[in-house]
N, C-alpha and C positions, 0 to 999 in steps of 0.2 A: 609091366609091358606084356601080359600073357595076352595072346588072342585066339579064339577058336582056328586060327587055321594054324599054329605052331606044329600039327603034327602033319599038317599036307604036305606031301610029293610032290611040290612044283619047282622043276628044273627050268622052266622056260618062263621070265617075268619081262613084261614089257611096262616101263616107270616114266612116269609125266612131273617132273617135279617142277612144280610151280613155283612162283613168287607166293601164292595164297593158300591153295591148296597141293597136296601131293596125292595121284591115284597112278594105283601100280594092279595090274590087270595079270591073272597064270592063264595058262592055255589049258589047266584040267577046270579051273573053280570060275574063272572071266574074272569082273572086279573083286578084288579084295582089300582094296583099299582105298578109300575117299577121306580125307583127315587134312586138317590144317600145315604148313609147314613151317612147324615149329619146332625146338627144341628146350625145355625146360632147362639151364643148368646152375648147379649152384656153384656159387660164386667165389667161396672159398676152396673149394676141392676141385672145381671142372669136373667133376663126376653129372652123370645127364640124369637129370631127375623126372623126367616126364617126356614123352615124345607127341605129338600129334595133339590130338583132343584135349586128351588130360594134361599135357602141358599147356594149350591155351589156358584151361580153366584152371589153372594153378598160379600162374602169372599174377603176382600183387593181392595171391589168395593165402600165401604161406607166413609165416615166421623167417623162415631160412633166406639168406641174400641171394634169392632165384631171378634170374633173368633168362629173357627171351632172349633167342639164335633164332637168327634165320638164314640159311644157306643159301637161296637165291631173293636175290634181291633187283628187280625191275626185270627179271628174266633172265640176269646174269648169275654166274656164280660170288657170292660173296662171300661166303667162309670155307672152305677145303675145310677143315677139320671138321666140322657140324655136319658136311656134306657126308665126311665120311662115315659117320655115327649116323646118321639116317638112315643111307643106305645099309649098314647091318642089320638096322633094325625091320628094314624094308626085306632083307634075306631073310631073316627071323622069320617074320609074317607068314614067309610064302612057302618056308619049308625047306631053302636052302641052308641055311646055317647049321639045321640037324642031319640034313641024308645025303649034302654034296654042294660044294659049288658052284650057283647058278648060274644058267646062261643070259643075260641080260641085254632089250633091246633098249635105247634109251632115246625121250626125245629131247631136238635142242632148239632151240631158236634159229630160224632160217638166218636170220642178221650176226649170227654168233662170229666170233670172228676165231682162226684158227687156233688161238691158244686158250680162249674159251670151252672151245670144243675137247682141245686136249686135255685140260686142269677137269673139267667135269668128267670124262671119261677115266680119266685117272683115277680118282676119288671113289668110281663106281669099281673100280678094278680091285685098289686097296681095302675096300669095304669087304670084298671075297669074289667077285665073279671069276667065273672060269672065263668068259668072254664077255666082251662090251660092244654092240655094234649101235653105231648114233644114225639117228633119222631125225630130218628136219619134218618142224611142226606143223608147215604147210604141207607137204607131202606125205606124214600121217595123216592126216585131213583130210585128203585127196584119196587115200585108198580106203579109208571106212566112205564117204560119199562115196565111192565109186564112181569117179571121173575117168575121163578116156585119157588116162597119163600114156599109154601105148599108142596114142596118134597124135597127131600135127594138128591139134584141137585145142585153142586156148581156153584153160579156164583161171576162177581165180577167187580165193578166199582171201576171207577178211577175220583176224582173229583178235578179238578184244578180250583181252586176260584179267588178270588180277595186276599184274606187276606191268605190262608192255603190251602194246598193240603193232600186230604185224596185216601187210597185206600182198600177198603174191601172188604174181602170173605164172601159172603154169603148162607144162606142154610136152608134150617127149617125156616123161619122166622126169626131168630136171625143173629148177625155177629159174625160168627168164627174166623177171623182174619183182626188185621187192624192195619194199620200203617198212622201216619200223621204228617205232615211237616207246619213249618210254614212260608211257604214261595209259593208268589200268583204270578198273575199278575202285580199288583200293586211295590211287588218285582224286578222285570222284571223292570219295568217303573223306579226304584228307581236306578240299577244298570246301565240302558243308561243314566237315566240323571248324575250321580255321573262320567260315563267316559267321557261326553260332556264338564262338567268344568273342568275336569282332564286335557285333552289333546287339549282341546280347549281353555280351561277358559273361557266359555261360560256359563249363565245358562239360563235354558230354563223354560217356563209355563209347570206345571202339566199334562194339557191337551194335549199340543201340544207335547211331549216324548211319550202321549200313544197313539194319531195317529200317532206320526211315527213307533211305534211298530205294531199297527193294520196293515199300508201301509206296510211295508216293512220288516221288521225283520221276522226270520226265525227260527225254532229250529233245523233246519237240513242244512248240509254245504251248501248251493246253487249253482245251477249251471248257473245261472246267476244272474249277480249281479244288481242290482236294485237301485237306488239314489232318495234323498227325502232331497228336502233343506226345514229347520226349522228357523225361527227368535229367537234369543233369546236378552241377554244383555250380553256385556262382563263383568266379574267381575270384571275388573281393572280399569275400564274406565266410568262402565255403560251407555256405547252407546251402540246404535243397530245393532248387530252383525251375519251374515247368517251364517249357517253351514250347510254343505253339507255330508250325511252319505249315508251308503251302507248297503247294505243285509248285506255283509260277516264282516262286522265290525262290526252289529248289532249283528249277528249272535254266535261272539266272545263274546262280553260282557255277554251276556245273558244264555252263554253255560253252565255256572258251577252250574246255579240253574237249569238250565232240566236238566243235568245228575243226581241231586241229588234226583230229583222227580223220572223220569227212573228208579235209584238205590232203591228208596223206594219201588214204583209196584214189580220190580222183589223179592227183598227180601219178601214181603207180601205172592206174590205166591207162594215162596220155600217155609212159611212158613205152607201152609196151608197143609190137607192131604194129600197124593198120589191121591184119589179119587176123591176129588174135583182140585185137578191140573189139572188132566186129562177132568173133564169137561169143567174147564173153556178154555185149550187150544183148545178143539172141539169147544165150542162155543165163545170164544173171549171175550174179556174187554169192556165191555160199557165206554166209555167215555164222562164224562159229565163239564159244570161247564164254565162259559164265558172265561178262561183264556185256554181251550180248544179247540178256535176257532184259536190261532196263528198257522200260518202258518207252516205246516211241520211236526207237535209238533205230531199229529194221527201217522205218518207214521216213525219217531222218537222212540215211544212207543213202538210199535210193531217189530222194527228191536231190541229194548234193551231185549224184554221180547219174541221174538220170538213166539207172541199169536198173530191171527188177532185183531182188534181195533175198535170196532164199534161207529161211528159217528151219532149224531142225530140230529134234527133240532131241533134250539133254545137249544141247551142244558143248557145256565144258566135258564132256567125257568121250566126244570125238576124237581128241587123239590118243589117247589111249586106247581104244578101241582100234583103231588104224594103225597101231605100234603090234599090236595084239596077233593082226594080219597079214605082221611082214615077217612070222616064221614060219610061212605057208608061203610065202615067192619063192620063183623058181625063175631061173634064165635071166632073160635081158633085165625085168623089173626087180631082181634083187640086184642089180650094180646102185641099188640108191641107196644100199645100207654101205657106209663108211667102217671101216675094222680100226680099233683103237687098237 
């Protein structure tokens, strides 16, 4: 688990841990970490055999009885102990484990509920931090965008993850309204692969269902259709078996978790004031979060919720980036950081 920055001086790390990925950003180096969130461990010892990368590609690649951890699971925390093995290994990385105790800001999920907040903050503290302060994922969002969180201005993102889809109004500094779903990307990948052995009896790798989602699948009907042959094994046989998919097949499987996302933006919007509706329709939906790169999905959005939809570069690494910015608040807008 050596990585070039084990010898960096980074006392101040701001950490995104996802359901899919983990990126944890210092204020001397910026990103230092983009990596799956995984834990390798084996089975007989509980000793952690791989973290991140090298633990996905070690998964069903060893001899040894290794199995996948994963610590957050649809956005929540689901294992404390794997949480708190990451997070050392995440200090490791950044240089706190060798020259001091880091100060850690961390993000959560706006929907988080109070003992979620607390068991994650925990887990961040046991792991070594000197300090824990939690900032909700819409409002990291909102300060790398640089929205007018300092005025009576509603605005409102929409963030499609890997594990959970979230979408808030926000205004003052605080969220006024917010709704979230627990269903991602990773979702998406679950429901192509479950109609591949369905109507193929085909199953396919992990990996290879979410390239073919990234290549070719759509969240909107297509008007051409597109083809992506996949290897998989057959389940009856397990011989090696091609299958050949389409946009518009893709497009079918996948359609009844974006309208339910869709259905949640717009319900969040009606639910917010008349005054901030009206803003947010003038100024449009930030959309952020990797599962927000599928094709179609921006212009989807905007025909369900009849708001423009604004697109940004790199949007899964927006809130880290806006964790990043909140050890640089000063006064009124540091009351959004919460002290564990």
């Amino acid at each position: 688990m050596a990585s070039p920055y084990d010898g960096a001086v980074a006392q101040e790390l701001a950490i995104d841990l996802g359901t899919t990925r983990c990126r944890m950003a210092s204020r001397e180096h910026g990103l230092v970490v983009d990596q799956p969130t995984v834990v390798a461990i084996d089975g007989r010892t509980r000793a952690v055999v791989a973290i991140g990368t090298n633990a996905q590609q070690m998964i069903g690649s060893t001899t040894k009885p290794t199995r996948a951890a994963a610590p957050i699971v649809e956005g929540a925390l689901a294992d404390y102990d794997v949480a708190v093995r990451m997070f050392r290994y995440l200090y490791r990385v950044g240089g706190g484990g060798r020259f001091g105790r880091p100060k850690v800001i961390l993000s959560v999920p706006g929907t988080a509920t109070a003992i979620e907040r607390r068991a994650l903050g925990k887990a961040a503290v046991e792991a070594g931090a000197t300090s824990v302060r939690l900032v909700t994922q819409p409002l990291a969002a909102a300060l790398e965008l640089e929205l007018p969180l300092d005025q009576p201005v509603g605005s409102m993102v929409c963030d499609f993850g890997g594990g959970k889809s979230e979408m808030a109004v926000l205004s003052l500094g605080g969220i006024v309204g917010i709704r979230g779903l627990r269903i991602g990307g990773r979702n998406l990948d679950d429901a192509i692969a479950a109609h591949i052995r369905s109507i193929y009896g085909v199953v396919v790798p992990h990996h290879l269902v979410n390239e073919v989602k990234e290549q070719v699948a759509s969240a909107t009907v297509p008007t051409t259709d597109r083809s992506y042959a996949l290897l998989g094994r057959s389940a009856a046989t397990g011989e090696p078996e091609e299958v050949v998919l389409g946009t518009a097949e893709l497009q079918a499987c996948i359609d009844e978790l974006i309208r339910q996302i869709t259905d949640a933006t717009v319900q969040c919007l009606s639910e917010a004031p008349p005054e901030m509706s009206q803003d947010i329709i003038f100024q449009g939906i930030h959309l952020i979060g990797g599962g927000s790169q599928l094709r179609g999905f921006p212009e989807r959005l905007s025909q369900s919720t009849d708001v423009p939809v604004h697109e940004h570069d790199d949007p899964a690494s927006i809130v880290v980036s806006g964790l990043l910015r909140c050890f640089a608040l000063k006064g009124r807008m540091a009351e959004i950081l919460q002290k564990v």
